[in-house]
KOLROLUM-558868 format. One record per residue (C-alpha): x, y, z. Coordinates in steps of 0.02 Angstrom, whole numbers, plus 50000, padded with zeros to 5 digits. Layout:
BEGIN
XYZ...
END
This chain:
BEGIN
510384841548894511354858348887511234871948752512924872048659513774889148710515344897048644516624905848758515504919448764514174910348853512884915148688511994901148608512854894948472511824883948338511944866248399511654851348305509684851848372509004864348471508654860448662506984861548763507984876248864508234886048699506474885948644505564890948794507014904248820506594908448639504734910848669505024919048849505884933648753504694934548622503184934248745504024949648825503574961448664501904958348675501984959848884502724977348856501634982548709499904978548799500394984448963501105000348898499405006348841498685004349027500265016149092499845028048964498225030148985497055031149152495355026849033496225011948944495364994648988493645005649098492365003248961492365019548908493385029748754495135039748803494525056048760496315058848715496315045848557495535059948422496785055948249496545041148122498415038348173497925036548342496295023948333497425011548204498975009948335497835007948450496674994548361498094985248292498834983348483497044976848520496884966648389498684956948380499084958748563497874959648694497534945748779498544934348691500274937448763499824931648923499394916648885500794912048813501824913548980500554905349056500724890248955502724892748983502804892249160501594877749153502784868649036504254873249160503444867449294503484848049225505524851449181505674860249371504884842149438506164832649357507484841349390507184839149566506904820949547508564819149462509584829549622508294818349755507774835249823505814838049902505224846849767503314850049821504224858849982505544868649849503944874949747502914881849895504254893249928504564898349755502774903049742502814911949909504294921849852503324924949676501784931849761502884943849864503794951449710502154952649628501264961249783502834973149776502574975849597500824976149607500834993149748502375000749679502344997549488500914992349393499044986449458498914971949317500324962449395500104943949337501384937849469500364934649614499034927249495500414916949441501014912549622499004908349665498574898249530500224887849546499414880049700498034871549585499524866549470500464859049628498724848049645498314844749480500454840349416500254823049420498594822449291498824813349139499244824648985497314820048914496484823849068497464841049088497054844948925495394840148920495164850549084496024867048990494824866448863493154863248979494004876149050494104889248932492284884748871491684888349052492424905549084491614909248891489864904048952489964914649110490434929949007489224924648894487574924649038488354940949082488104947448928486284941348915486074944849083486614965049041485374962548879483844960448984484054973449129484264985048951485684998448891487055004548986486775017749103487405032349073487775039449221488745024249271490035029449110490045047349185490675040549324491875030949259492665045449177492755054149323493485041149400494845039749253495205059749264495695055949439496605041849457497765050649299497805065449426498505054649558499815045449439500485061649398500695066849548502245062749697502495045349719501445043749869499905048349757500555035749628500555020249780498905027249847497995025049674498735009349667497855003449815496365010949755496365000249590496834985449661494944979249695494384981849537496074973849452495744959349565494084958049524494454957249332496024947049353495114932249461493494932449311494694935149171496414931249165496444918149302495314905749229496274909149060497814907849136497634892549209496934883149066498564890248989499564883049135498774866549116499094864148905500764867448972500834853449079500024842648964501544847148852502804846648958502244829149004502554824948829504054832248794503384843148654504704855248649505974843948703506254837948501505964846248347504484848948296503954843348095503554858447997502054850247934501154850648116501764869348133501274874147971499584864848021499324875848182499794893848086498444887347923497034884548084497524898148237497874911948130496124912948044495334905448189496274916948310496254934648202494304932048172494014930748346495174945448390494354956648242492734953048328493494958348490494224972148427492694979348365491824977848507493154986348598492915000448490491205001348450490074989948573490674999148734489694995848903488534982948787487904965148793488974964948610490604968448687490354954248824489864942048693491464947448605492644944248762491824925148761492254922348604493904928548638494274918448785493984902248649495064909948516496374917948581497084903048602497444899148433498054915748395499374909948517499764895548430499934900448287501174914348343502104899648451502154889448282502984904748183504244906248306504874890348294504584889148099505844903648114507064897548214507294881948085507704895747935509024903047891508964916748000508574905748154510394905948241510184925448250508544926048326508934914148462510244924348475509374938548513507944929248617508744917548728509684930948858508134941348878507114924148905508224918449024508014933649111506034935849103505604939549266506904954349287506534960149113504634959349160504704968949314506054982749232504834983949066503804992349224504825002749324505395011949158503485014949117503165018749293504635033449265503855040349099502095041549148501895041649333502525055849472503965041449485504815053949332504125061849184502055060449230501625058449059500205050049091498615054148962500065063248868500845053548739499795047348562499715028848544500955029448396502245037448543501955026248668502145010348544503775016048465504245020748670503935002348711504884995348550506465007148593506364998648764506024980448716507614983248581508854988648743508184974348853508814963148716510524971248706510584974348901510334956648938511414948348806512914959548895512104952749079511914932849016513824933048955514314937149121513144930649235512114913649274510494922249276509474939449280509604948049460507654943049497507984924449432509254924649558508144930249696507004919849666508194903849636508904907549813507274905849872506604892549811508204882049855508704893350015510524892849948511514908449876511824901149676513154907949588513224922349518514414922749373514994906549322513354897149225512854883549332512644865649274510874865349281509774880149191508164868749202507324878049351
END
């Protein structure tokens, strides 16, 4: 089933909304909190080390930055991990419906993900979630044909696993006593210089790239991975089901917002305190275990808002505004980067360590507003985002159109 489009090709308000529309609708919205979170890595070297940005001094400064922690981090993520877990169920029927090998069709779609992502990764930006994407879609591949309890029930042992291992971590730091510090000198000067590299030509930019990558692989295999595919396999669990596929009762989203928002904002308080007070401790590891189990429903609950929205009055105008830039998340992901690569690296402006938080989030805001308008102009013309296309080609190893919207938007 096709979204209803007028002559302009932009989603006009059909009679019910489609299972394209929404997860276009949450793509785009799942880009503002990409951009925001990411952002604060490009601006600042000591971001995400352990230890304070010397360069965060104002009350201004330490409330942008603790309302990005505490709304945003680690919670964006997640939700395009459940999305392209979700898509992946809706990518296996579509190729069921054409008679097409789609286990062959995937590979290379992953392949071709882990290649932009190793691109993006050395060029760009360090915390690229592509190829983690692209590696974890091989355990999706296995595990597609799971019943939607069993996937579930996997997420959530899941998600309770990666909390106790951050959990014996944190005792494990409690008994070999405080945090050296030496180890935090260290890290600063380690900080100083990679900012001295990112400001530098864009040779110094690539080569502190490569020296990060380690480390960012390190944290993105214990952290993120694990999350991420828990994510990817509630997606698949309701994709299997269809859950987006109808509209959902207001009483069951009004249920999720009345449990994931306190659940979810009292484990992200806790997390954000640690952040900013339990540095290098056994506190601020307990606090990232409870986070991994609540984050989650802070998710949720934003997922159930969205839609709540969409069935108001205002609802035509934000899928308006969504849909393009969700149908074009992959090229919107990967520009959101090369523009913040130009402001703060030797790429441009090397502004690096530069900019207050309060800067940086009205920067990212400015940007997210013009991807919005940019690709609303790009989806009237064109069948999908110049990355989507890429990648579609790919995956299918045929050249798809270009302008004229194809029949089927469903992979």
């Amino acid at each position: 089933m096709q979204p209803t489009l007028r002559a302009d090709n932009s989603p006009a308000t059909p009679p019910g909304r489609t299972r394209l529309t929404d997860l276009d609708v949450l793509r785009g919205f799942a880009l503002l909190g990409i951009v925001v979170v990411n952002a604060t890595y490009f601006a600042s070297a000591f971001h995400g080390t352990g230890v304070a940005d010397p360069a965060i001094t104002t009350a201004a400064d330490r409330a942008v930055s603790t309302l990005i922690t505490l709304l945003f981090e680690t919670k964006f993520y997640l939700l395009f991990s459940f999305l392209f877990g979700y898509s992946f169920t809706l990518q296996r029927l579509s190729a069921e419906r054409r008679g097409t090998r789609f286990t062959a069709a995937f590979l290379r779609r992953l392949a071709a993900l882990f290649a932009i992502g190793a691109a993006h990764a050395v060029l760009l930006f360090t915390g690229d979630i592509l190829t983690t994407y692209a590696l974890l879609g091989l355990v999706l591949l296995a595990a597609g044909r799971l019943r939607a309890r069993t996937a579930a029930t996997a997420a959530c042992i899941l998600l309770i696993l990666t909390a106790g291992v951050y959990a014996a971590l944190g005792a494990l730091q409690a008994a070999h006593g405080p945090a050296n510090t030496l180890n935090a000198q260290a890290i600063t000067v380690q900080a100083h210089h990679s900012a001295a590299l990112l400001a530098g030509h864009p040779v110094q930019v690539i080569t502190s790239h490569l020296q990060e990558l380690p480390d960012t692989a390190a944290l993105l295999l214990l952290f993120q991975a694990p999350c991420a595919l828990a994510m990817f396999l509630f997606g698949l669990a309701a994709g299997q089901h269809g859950l987006l596929a109808r509209p959902a009762r207001t009483t069951v989203l009004r249920r999720i917002q009345l449990i994931g928002f306190p659940v979810g904002l009292a484990g992200a308080a806790l997390y954000t305190h640690a952040t900013d007070h339990w540095s290098g401790t056994p506190g601020e590891i307990y606090a990232l275990a409870v986070d991994v189990l609540t984050a989650p429903a802070l998710t949720a609950a934003y997922v159930a808002t969205v839609l709540r929205l969409l069935k108001g009055r205002h609802g035509h105008h934000i899928t308006s505004a969504l849909v393009p830039a969700g149908r074009m998340a992959l090229s919107n992901y990967l520009t959101q980067s090369a523009v913040l690569a130009v402001v703060f690296t030797g790429y441009g402006f090397a502004a690096v360590g530069r900019l207050s938080p309060a800067t940086v989030l009205a920067l990212t805001l400015t940007l997210y507003a013009l991807q919005l308008c940019v690709s609303a102009r790009w989806m009237r013309t064109h069948a999908y985002g110049p990355l989507e296309w890429v990648l579609r080609a790919a995956t299918h190893l045929t050249l798809p159109r270009w302008r004229t919207p194809p029949l089927d938007r469903t992979v």
